[in-house]
C-alpha positions, 0 to 999 in steps of 0.5 A: 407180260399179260394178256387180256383178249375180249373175244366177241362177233362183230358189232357186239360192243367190244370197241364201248366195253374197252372204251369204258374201260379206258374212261374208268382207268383215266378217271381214276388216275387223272379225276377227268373223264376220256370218252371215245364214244364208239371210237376204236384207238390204241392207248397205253396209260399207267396205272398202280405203277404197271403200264397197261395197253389197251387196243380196241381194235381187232375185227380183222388181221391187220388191225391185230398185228398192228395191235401186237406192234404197239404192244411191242412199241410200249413194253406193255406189264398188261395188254388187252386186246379185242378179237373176233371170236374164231379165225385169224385175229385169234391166231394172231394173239394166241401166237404172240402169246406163245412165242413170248411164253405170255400168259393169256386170258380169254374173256368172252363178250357179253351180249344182250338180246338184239334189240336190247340196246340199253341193256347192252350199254348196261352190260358193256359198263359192267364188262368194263368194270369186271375187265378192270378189277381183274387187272387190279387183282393182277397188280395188287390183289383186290379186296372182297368180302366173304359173302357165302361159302356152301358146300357142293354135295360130299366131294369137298367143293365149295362154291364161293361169293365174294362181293367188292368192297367198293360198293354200297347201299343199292346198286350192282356190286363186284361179284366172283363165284368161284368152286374151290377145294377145301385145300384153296380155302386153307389158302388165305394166310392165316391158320384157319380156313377162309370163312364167311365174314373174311375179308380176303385179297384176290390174286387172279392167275396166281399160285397163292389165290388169296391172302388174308385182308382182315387187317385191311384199313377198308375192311376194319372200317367195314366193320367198325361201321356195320357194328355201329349201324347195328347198334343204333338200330338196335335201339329202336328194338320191340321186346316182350309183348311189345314184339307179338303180333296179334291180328286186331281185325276178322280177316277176310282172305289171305294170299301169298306172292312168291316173286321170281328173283333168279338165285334169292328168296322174295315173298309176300303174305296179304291178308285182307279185312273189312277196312283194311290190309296187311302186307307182310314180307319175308326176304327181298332179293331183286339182283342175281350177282350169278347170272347179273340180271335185275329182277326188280320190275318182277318186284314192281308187277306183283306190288303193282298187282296187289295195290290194284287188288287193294283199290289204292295207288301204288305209292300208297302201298306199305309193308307194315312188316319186313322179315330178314331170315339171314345176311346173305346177299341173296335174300336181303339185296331188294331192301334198298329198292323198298326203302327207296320207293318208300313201301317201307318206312318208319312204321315199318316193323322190321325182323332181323338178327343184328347181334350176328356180326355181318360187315358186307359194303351191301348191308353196311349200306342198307343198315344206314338206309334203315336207320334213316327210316327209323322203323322199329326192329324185332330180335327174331328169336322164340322169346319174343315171337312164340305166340301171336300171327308171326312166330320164330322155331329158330334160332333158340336164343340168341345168336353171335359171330363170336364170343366178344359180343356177349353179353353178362346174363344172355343166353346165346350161342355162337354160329359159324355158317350163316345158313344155319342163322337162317329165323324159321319164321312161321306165318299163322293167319286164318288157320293157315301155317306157312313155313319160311326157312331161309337157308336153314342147313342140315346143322341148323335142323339139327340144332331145331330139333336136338333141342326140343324147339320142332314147334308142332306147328311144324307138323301143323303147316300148310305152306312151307318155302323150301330151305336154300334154294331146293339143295340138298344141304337145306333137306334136313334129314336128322331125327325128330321125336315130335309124334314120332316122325323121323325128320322135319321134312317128314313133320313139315311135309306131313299135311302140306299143301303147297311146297314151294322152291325159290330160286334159279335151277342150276345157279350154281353145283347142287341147285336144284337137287334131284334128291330135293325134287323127287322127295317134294315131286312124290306128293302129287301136285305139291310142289310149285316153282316161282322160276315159271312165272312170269313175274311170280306165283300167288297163292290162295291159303284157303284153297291152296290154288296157285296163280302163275302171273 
């Protein structure tokens, strides 16, 4: 048997979260709803062939043993139980456990801020569902997407994000954020190591964590889909001239928001003429599958605050371009929330790599979202955008998962990490050069510079976002002949006025680096922080003054 213990204080929701937890499960397995609406029971349902109890019960010793009678009674495969946090209900359980050489799991019990009562309901769903994919992986192994794998400085631990494949479009997906050793990563069932864009079976508590789900019915369809999606978009594509952008308009003054997303990228540059404006937007997170808190209403403040500074309504605003800078949840996750507010729409222009295969059920969702807008779209690439307002320093052509996209007479190359697809796009208004790297590694500045594509712009920028998150994987260090100087960093840094880091300070191992923080900290009043704002920091390119807000 395994056992399951939702640990918590009294009052904090235990009795909704197992409540919720029942409902999915009887929902699932009977299409019809159980709602117990607070109240506690003891129930033993079948599910995907295991017999499952659960008893929310758990605020004193008596309640528990009765729980541990009933378990017993059922012949339970898997048990959860509710128990306070220390004490005899405690005891209880671990002693059950011991006894009977029972696997035991604590999981503690989210709880939101006291007068928090819709965010609490929110948190109680989302432990119920986590709760419940925990026990599938038990049964079956559940079925995620290889979203992200970094690595953590040089001891070979690699901080994982797998998304659940159930979810699509907007909304909070499964998340697991794991440390694996390089060994675990081996240990998927195939003979290459687990990478980005697999799609792996989780196992829970077992010796053999993961098995390979490539050939899965649910992740061949992903793919399919994603494939198609992107060739549609595809189609609408800008080239050539078409793709330059040139400033038709005096402009009068240029700002830039940088939004506080948690763990994600999110910025905004507004430039300002006589009978108009210009709203461009460089990555769009608004949900930290970290630390699973929304960020949107930060988004809302700063689009707010800029319609007030343009004197229209909200919903009249527009992003007239929208720059991706690569696939990973955590820089493309607030589209859905654009799209759906209509910001952007069908004369948007949007800058993205869709000849990099990417199957996640979040872009799948999105790329359909974007389909419907019928926005235009740009191959973010030097051949397109070498000249003009935006500019592309990398990638150099164009990029591809593996070989079989290719294409007779194009120029490409193919990429393993997805970080190191990251578009360094270069913003040029009014003088001004902001500098925007995505994620771009230390094999992606090697790559810039080895081949003779270190635009001097680079040595030329003003404003530059630091890369992944103020990591030291995203401090490049590799040489650079551009005038000499010895890294990018030295040539981005070299007449800097603002080095600005997106991000959540410890999200995960490395983030931020205290090597990232001294090198930008040993210029005096360079470096700014969008995770002390309020809801985001504005930046003026003329005066290089920076506004928390």
């Amino acid at each position: 048997m395994r056992v399951i213990a939702l640990s918590g204080r009294g009052n904090v929701g235990k009795t909704h979260c197992l409540g919720h937890m029942i409902n999915l499960i009887y929902k699932e397995t009977t299409g019809c709803d159980f709602y117990l609406e607070g109240h506690d029971t003891r129930i033993t349902l079948d599910y995907h062939g295991e017999r499952i109890s659960i008893c929310t019960w758990g605020d004193n010793a008596f309640e528990e043993q009765k729980n541990i009678d009933f378990i017993c009674c059922e012949k339970a495969d898997i048990a959860i139980v509710a128990t306070r946090t220390k004490g005899d209900t405690v005891e209880i359980v671990e002693r059950f456990c011991e006894e009977n050489d029972y696997k035991l799991k604590w999981v503690e019990k989210y709880v939101a801020s006291f007068d928090d009562l819709s965010g609490q309901d929110y948190l109680n769903k989302l432990q119920a569902e986590q709760i419940l994919d925990y026990v599938r992986g038990l049964i079956d192994g559940q079925l995620y997407y290889v979203d992200s794998i970094s690595s953590i400085g040089d001891d070979e631990q690699y901080h994982v994000i797998l998304l659940g494949t159930e979810s699509s479009g907007r909304g909070y997906p499964r998340t697991l954020s794991l440390t694996l050793n390089s060994n675990l990563l081996y240990s998927f069932g195939v003979e290459r190591r687990m990478s980005e864009d697999d799609f792996v079976l989780y196992h829970p508590d077992s010796d053999n964590l993961f098995e390979n789900g490539n050939e899965t019915p649910t992740a061949l369809a992903l793919r399919e889909e994603s494939s198609s999606l992107q060739q549609e978009l595809i189609e609408n594509e800008l080239r050539g001239d078409a793709a330059v952008v040139t400033m038709q308009h005096d402009i009068d003054w240029v700002k830039s928001y940088h939004v506080k997303v948690g763990h994600g990228n999110c910025s905004l540059i507004l430039s300002k003429y006589a009978n108009g404006y210009e709203l461009w937007m460089v990555d769009c997170s608004t949900y930290d599958y970290l630390n699973r808190c929304d960020y949107s209403l930060d988004l809302y403040h700063c689009l707010k605050d800029i319609a007030d500074v343009l004197s229209i309504n909200l919903k009249d605003l527009r992003i007239s371009r929208f720059m991706l800078t690569h696939t990973h949840f955590d820089h493309y996750n607030g589209l859905s929330y654009l799209i759906e507010h209509g910001w952007i729409n069908g004369d948007t222009v949007v800058y993205a790599n869709l000849y990099y295969k990417c199957a996640s059920p979040i872009w799948c969702g999105i790329l359909k979202e974007l389909n419907k807008t019928k926005c235009r779209i740009v191959e973010p690439v030097p051949d397109n955008l070498k000249r003009g307002a935006i500019r592309v320093y990398h990638p150099e052509c164009r990029l591809y998962k593996n070989n079989s996209g290719a294409q007779k007479g194009v120029t490409y190359r193919t990429v393993s990490e997805v970080n190191n697809t990251s578009v360094v796009y270069g913003i040029k208004l009014k003088d001004k050069i902001m500098v925007l790297p995505g994620d771009l590694e230390r094999k992606g500045f090697d790559e810039m510079t080895s081949n003779g594509f270190c635009s001097k712009d680079l040595y030329n920028a003003d404003y530059y976002v630091i890369s992944h998150h103020g990591s030291l994987n995203g401090h490049g260090t590799m040489p650079c002949n551009l005038y000499g100087v010895r890294s990018p960093l030295l040539c981005a840094s070299n007449n800097l006025k603002k080095a600005i880091l997106m991000g959540r300070n410890y999200a995960y191992a490395g983030i931020y680096s205290p090597i990232v923080l001294r090198y930008w900290s040993a210029m005096h009043n360079v470096l700014v922080y969008t995770e002390r704002a309020k809801y985001y920091l504005e930046l003026s390119w003329a005066s290089g003054n920076v506004t928390y807000k």
